[in-house]
Backbone bond lengths (Angstrom), bond angles and torsions (degrees), N, CA, C in turn:
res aa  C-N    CA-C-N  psi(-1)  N-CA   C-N-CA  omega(-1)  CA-C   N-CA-C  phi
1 X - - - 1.450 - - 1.535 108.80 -
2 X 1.505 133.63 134.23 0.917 151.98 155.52 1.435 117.97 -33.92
3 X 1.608 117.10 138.39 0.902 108.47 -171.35 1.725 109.79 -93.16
4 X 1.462 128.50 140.75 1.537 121.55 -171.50 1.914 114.35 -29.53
5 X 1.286 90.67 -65.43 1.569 117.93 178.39 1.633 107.34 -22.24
6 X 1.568 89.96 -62.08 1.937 98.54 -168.43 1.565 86.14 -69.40
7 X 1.175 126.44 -40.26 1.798 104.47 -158.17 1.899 91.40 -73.29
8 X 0.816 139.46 -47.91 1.094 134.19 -178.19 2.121 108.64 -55.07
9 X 0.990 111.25 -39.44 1.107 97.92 162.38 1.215 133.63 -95.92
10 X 1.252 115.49 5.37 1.532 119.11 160.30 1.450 120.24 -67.07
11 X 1.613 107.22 -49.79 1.401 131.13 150.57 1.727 120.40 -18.57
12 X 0.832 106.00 -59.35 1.454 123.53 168.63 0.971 130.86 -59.62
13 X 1.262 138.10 -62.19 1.207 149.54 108.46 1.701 117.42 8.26
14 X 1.262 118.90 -62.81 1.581 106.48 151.54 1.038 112.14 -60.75
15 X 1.273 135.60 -95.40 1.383 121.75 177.17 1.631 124.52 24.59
16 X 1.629 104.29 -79.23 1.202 129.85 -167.85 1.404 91.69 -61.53
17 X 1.186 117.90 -83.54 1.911 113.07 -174.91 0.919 144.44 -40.87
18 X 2.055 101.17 -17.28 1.471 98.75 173.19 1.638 106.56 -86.53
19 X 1.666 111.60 -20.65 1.667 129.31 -174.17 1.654 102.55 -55.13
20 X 1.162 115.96 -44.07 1.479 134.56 175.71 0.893 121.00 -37.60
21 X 2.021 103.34 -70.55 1.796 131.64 165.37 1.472 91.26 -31.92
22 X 0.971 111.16 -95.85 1.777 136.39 -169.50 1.550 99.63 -14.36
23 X 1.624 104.27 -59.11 1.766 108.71 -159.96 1.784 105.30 -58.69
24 X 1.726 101.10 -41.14 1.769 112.91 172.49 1.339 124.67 -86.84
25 X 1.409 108.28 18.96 1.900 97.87 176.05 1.666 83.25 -89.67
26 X 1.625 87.60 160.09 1.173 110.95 -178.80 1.739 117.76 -68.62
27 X 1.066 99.64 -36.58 1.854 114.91 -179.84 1.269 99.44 -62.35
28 X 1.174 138.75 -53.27 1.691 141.07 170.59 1.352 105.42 -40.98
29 X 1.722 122.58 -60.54 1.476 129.45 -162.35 1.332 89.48 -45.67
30 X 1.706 108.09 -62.10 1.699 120.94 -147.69 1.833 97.55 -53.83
31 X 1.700 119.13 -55.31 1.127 107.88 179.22 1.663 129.39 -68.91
32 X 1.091 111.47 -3.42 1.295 102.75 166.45 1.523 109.74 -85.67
33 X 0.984 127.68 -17.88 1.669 137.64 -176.82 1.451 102.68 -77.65
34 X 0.740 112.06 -64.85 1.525 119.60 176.17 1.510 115.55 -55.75
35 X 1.423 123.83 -45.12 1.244 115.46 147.03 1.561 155.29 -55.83
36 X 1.623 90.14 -42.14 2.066 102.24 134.64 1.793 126.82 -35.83
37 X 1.117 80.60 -46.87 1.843 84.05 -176.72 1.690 119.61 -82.79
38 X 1.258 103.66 -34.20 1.286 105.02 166.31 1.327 122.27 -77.14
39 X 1.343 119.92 -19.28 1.723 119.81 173.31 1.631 93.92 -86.09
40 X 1.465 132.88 -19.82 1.492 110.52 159.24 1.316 124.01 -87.60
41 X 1.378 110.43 -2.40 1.751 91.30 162.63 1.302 112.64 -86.18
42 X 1.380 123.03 -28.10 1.309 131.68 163.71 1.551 119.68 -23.66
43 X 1.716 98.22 -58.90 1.245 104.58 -157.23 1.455 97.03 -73.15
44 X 1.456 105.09 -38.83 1.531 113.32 -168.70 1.920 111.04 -65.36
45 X 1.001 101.39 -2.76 1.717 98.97 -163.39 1.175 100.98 -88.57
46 X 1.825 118.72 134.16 1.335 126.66 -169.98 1.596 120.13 -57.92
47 X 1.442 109.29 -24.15 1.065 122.73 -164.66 1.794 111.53 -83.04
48 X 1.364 103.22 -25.79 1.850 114.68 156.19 0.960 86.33 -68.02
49 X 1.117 141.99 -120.83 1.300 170.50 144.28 1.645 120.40 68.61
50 X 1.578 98.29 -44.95 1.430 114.34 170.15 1.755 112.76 -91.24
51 X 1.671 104.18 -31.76 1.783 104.40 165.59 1.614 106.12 -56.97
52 X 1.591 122.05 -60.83 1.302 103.02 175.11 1.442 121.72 -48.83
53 X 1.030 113.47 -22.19 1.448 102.82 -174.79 1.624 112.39 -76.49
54 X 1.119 119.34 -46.43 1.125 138.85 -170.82 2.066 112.53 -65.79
55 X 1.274 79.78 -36.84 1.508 78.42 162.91 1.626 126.45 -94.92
56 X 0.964 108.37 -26.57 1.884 125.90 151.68 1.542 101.46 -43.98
57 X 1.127 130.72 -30.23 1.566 126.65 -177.08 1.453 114.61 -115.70
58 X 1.321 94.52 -12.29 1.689 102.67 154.19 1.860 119.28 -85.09
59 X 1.255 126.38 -51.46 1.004 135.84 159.11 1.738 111.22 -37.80
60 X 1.227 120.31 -54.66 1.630 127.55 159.05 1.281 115.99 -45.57
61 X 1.431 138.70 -24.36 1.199 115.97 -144.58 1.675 74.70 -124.26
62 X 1.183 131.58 -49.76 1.476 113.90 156.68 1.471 147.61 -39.90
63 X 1.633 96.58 -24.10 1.468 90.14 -175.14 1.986 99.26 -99.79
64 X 1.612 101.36 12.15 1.592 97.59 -173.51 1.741 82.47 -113.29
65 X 1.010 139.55 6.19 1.550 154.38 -166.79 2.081 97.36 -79.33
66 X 1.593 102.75 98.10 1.863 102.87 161.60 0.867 102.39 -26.58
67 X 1.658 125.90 -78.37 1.238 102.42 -123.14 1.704 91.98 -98.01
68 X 1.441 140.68 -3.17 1.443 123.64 137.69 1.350 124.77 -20.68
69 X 1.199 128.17 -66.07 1.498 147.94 -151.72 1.586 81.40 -71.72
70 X 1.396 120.57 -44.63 1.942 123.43 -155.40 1.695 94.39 -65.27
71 X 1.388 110.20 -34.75 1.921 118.80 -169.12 1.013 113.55 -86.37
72 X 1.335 122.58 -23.97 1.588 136.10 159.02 1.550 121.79 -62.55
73 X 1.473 109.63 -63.73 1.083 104.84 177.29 1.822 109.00 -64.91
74 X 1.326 113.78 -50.01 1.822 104.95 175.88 1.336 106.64 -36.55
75 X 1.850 121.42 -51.73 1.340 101.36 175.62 1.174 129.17 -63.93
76 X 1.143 146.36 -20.97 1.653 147.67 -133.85 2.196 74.14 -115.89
77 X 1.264 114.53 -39.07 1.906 109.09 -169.59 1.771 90.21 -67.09
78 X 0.987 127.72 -51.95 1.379 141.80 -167.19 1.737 113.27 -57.02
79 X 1.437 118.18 -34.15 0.865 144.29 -171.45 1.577 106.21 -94.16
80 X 1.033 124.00 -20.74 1.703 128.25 -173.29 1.695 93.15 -105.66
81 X 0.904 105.51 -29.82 1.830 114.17 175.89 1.377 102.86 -52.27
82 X 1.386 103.99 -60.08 1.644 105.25 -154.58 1.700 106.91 -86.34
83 X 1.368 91.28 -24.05 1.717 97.28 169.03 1.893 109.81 -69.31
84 X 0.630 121.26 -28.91 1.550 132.25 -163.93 1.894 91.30 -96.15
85 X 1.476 128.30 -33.41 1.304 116.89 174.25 1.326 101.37 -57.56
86 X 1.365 120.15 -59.89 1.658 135.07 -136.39 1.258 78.12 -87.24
87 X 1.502 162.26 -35.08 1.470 139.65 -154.14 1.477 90.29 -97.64
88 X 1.206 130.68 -27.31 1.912 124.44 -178.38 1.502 118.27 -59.56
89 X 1.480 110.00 -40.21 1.533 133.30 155.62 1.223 104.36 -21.36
């Protein structure tokens, strides 16, 4: 009888070789190619293109946002509090 160990790494070992097969069949190559290209028209399409943007100027207008900075800093005071409890301990 086999010892657990080896069957578990035999196991693996399939695993791995069939992961291999899989990674080099040709039908895999083709769909990852084809999926490359479609995440670059993606990226390239005006219509992303202007959402990133638009949220790039949303993201801006928040991080220049009072009362942001007011919830930040309360957190970061709130946060030195509880750090400063637990180190007095």
């Amino acid at each position: 009888m086999s010892d657990p160990a080896d069957k578990v790494t035999a196991a693996f070992d399939t695993a791995k070789a069939k992961i291999n097969e899989l990674a080099e069949s040709g039908k895999v190559q083709e769909a990852l190619g084809t999926a490359r290209d479609k995440i670059d028209e993606l990226v390239e399409s005006k219509q992303v293109q202007d959402a990133l943007g638009t949220a790039k100027d949303k993201l801006s207008e928040l991080a220049e946002n009072e009362k942001v900075h007011e919830v930040v800093t309360t957190a970061k005071d709130k946060i030195t509090e509880v750090a400063q409890k637990f180190s007095s301990r």
